[in-house]
Structure formats: structure tokens, C-alpha cells
C-alpha positions in Angstrom: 0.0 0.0 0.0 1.4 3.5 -1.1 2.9 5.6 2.2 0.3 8.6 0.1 -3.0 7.0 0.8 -5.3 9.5 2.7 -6.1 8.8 6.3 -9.5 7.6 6.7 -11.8 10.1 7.9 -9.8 13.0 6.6 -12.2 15.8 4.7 -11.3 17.1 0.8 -10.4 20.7 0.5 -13.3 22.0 -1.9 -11.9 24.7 -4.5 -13.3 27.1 -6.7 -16.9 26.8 -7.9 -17.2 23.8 -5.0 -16.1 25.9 -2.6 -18.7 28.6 -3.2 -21.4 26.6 -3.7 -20.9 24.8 -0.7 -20.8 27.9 1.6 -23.4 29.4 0.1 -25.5 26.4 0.9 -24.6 26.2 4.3 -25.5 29.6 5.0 -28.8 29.3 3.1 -29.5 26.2 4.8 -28.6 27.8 8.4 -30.2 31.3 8.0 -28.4 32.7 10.5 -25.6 35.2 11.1 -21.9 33.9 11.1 -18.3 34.6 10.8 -15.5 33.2 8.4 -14.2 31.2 11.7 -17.6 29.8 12.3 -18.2 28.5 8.6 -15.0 27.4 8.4 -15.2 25.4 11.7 -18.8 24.4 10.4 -17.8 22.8 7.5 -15.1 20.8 9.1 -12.1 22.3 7.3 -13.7 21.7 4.1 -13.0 25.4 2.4 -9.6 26.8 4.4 -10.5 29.7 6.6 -8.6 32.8 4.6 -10.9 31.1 1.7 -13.8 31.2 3.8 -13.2 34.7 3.9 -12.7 35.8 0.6 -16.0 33.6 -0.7 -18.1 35.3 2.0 -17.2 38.7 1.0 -17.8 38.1 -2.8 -21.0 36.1 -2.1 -22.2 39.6 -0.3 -20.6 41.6 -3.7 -23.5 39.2 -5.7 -26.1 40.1 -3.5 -26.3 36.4 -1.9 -25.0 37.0 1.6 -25.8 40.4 3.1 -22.5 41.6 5.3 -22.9 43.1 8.2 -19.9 44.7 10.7 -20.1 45.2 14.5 -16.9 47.0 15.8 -14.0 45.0 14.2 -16.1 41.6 13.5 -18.1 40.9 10.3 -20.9 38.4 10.1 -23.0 37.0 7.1 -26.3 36.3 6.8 -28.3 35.0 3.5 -30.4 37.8 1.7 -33.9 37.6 3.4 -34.8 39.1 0.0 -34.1 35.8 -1.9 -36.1 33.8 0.7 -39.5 32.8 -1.5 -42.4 34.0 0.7 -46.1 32.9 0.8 -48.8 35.2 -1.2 -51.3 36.7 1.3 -53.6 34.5 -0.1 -51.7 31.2 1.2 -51.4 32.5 4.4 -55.1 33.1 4.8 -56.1 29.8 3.9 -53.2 28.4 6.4 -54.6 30.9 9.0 -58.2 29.5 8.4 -57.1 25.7 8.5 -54.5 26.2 11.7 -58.1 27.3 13.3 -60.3 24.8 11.9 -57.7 22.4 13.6 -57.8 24.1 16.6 -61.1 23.7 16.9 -61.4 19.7 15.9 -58.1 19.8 18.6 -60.4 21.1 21.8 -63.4 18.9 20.4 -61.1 15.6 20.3 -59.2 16.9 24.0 -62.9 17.2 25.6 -63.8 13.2 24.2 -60.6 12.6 25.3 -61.4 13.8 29.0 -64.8 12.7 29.2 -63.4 9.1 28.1 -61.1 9.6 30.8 -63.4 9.9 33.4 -65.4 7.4 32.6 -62.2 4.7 32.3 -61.3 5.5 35.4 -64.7 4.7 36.6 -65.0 1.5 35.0 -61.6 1.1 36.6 -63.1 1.9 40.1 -66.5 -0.6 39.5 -66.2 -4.2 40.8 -66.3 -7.1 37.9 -68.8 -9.5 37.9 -66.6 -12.1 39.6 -65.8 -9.6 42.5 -69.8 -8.7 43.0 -70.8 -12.6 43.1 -68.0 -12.4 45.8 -69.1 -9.8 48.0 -72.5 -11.1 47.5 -71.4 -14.2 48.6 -70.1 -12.6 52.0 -73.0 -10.7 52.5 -75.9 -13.2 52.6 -72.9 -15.7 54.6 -73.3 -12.7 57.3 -77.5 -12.7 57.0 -77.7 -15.7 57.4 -75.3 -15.8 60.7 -77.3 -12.8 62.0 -80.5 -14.8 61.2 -78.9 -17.9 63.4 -77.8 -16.0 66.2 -82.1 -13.9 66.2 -83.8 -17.7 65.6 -83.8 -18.5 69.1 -85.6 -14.7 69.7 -87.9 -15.1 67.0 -88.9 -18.1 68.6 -89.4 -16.8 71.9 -86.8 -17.8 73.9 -85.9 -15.8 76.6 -82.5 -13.9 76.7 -79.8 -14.7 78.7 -79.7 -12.2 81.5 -76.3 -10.3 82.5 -76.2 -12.5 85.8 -76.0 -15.9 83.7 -74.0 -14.5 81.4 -71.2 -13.9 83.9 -71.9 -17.2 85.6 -71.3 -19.0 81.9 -68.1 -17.0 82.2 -66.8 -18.0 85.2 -67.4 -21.9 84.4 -65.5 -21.0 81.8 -62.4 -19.7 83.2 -62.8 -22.3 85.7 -62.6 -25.4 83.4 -60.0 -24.0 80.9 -57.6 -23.1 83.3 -58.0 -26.6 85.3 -57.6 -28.8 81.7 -54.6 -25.9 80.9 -53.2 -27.1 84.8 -54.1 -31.3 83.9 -52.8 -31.3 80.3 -49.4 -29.3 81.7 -49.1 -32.2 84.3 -50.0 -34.9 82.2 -47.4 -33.8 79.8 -44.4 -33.4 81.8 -44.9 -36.3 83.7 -45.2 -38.3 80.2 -42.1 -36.6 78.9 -40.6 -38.1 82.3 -42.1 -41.6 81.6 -40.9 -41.8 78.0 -37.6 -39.5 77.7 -35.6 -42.8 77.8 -38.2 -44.8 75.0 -37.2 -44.8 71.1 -40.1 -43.0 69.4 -41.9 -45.7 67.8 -42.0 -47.5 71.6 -43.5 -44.4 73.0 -46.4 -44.0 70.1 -47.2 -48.2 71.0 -47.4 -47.1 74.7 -49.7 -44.5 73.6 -52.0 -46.4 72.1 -51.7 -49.4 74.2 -53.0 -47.0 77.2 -55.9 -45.1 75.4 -54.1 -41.7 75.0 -56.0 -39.1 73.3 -54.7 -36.4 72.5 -55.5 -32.9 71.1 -57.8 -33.7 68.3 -57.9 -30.2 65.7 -60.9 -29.4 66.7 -59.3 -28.9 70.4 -56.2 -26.6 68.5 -58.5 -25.0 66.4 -60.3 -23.5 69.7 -57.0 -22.8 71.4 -56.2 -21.0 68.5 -59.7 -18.8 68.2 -60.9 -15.8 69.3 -62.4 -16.7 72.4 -59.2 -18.2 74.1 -57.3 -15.7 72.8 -59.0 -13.0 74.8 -56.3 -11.4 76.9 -58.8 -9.6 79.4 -62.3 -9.5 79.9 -65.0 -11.3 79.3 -64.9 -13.6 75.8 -68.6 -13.8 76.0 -70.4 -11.1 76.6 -72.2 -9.3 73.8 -70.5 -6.6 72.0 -72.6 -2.7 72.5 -73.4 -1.1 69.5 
């Protein structure tokens, strides 16, 4: 490969006609004030900058570019004057169809809001799935309700505040004396079968009529009404 080739990535220097041309279309393209450094710098070192220079200022000599100078700094723009403009009559009709849009905009933005509202509605409303639920819930509740007012309807009498707190104290009574016999029971069990391999134990178990806990039994333990840190579990809850 020749030591000559170009690096990759390096620009061409335009000259001549080119050179011009390409200027002038970057300034027509930008529309905007600049100086020979700018275009220059623009361009990417396409047209040298004392070439920059010289086009600019003939450009402006033709009546492309108009030059203008601020204390010791001269800037080009392109010639407003060659810029095509729109007859009066194209702007009206633009004018008349930017407000026609206008219009069909703030129609389409009021759908838009109204659909809105009524999405996030929808959004807000249970599904049929969710209503059969709730439904669900609600007549399980009646009908507890109805369970727990059967025995008024029917005319039994109420159960007075005084048997209420008796009920309470049998209660507390017999739970706390099979909490005290099941905690005996227990450790002296552990006692009797500490030194037993498992599977001996469970025979002994059986072989004695051991019953234990049935779920039922855990299931309570685990409720609401021996859960009750104070108070009285049963008594009826004032509206």
C-alpha cells in the first residue's frame, strides 16, 4: 500500500466553484448570522478559513449574503430578499385551516377527558366475579345474623347479664383446670418416655388409650375466644 494514501476520515479541500457553492448552501441552509471562523469550523475544514473569507465577502458583492460589521467583527447572513415568501392569499387559507384544527383539537381533547373519566370509573366498579363475591359474603353474614335472632324469634328468653357472667366464670374455671391437667399430664409423660425410642412411646400411647388434642381442640385454642387477653370472651358486643 502506497505511504500517500489519505487517512481515513480526513475531509477534501473543496476549491473554486465547490467551494462557493458549498458555503453558500450552508449559509442558506442555516439562516443565521456567522463569521468566516464559524463556517470554516462548520464545514469541518472543508474550504480553508482565509478562503472562507474571501468567498463570504464576494457572495455579499452578488447580493447572496448580506455583510454586516459590528466594531472589528463581520458576520454574514443570507439575503432575506431571496427567501420565497407565501402570497397573502396562502397565508389566509393556512390561518383559516390552523383554526379549523384548533377547533377539531379542543373537540377531540374534551372526548378525550370525558373518556377519561369514565375509564377511570369503569376502573373503580367491581367485575362481575368480584360482585358474586361480595355477594357471597353478604348473605354468609345474614344468614349468621338470622342464626344468632332464631332463638328470639322463637321466643326464647334472653340470657340475662347474671347468667351471662356465671357462663363466664365456668368458663375460666374449666379451661384453666384442663390448661393445669394437660401441663401435668405432659411433663410427667415426657418423664415416663424421655428414655423410650419414638416408635416404643407411640405403641405405649396407644396401648394406654391416650388421646390427645384432636384439631378441633387446637383449632379453639387457636380462636378468638381463648385468645381474649382480658375480659369477658362472651359477653355481647354494645353497638
Amino acid at each position: 500500500m502506497s505511504s500517500k494514501t489519505k487517512p481515513e476520515g480526513k475531509v477534501a479541500v473543496l476549491k473554486g466553484q465547490e467551494a462557493e457553492d458549498k458555503i453558500l448552501e450552508y449559509v442558506k441552509r442555516m439562516n443565521r448570522p456567522y463569521g468566516a471562523v464559524d463556517v470554516a469550523a462548520n464545514l469541518k475544514g472543508a474550504v480553508p478559513k482565509a478562503t472562507t473569507q474571501k468567498i463570504l465577502v464576494a457572495l455579499a458583492e452578488k447580493g447572496e449574503l448580506v455583510q454586516k460589521v459590528y466594531g472589528k467583527t463581520t458576520f454574514f447572513v443570507y439575503n432575506q430578499a431571496k427567501i420565497d415568501c407565501l402570497p397573502n392569499e396562502k397565508i389566509t387559507d393556512l390561518q383559516a385551516e390552523l383554526s379549523k384544527i384548533e377547533d377539531e383539537n379542543q373537540i377531540l381533547s374534551g372526548q378525550v377527558k370525558s373518556c377519561s373519566t369514565e375509564l377511570a370509573k369503569v376502573k373503580t366498579t367491581p367485575t362481575d366475579s368480584e360482585l358474586d363475591t361480595q355477594i357471597t359474603i353478604v348473605k354468609e353474614a345474614i344468614s349468621k345474623v338470622n342464626d344468632t335472632l332464631l332463638p328470639l324469634r322463637s321466643g326464647a328468653p334472653p340470657i340475662t347479664a347474671e347468667e351471662l357472667e356465671r357462663i363466664y366464670a365456668d368458663w375460666s374455671k374449666w379451661r384453666a383446670e384442663w390448661l393445669r391437667r394437660r401441663k401435668v399430664f405432659i411433663t410427667f409423660w415426657q418423664l415416663a418416655t424421655d428414655a423410650l425410642p419414638p416408635q416404643e412411646a407411640k405403641n405405649l400411647e396407644e396401648g394406654l388409650g391416650i388421646e390427645k388434642d384432636t384439631p378441633e381442640h387446637t383449632s379453639l385454642e387457636q380462636g378468638s375466644l381463648c385468645q381474649q387477653p382480658q375480659g369477658n370472651p362472651l359477653k355481647r358486643k354494645r353497638q
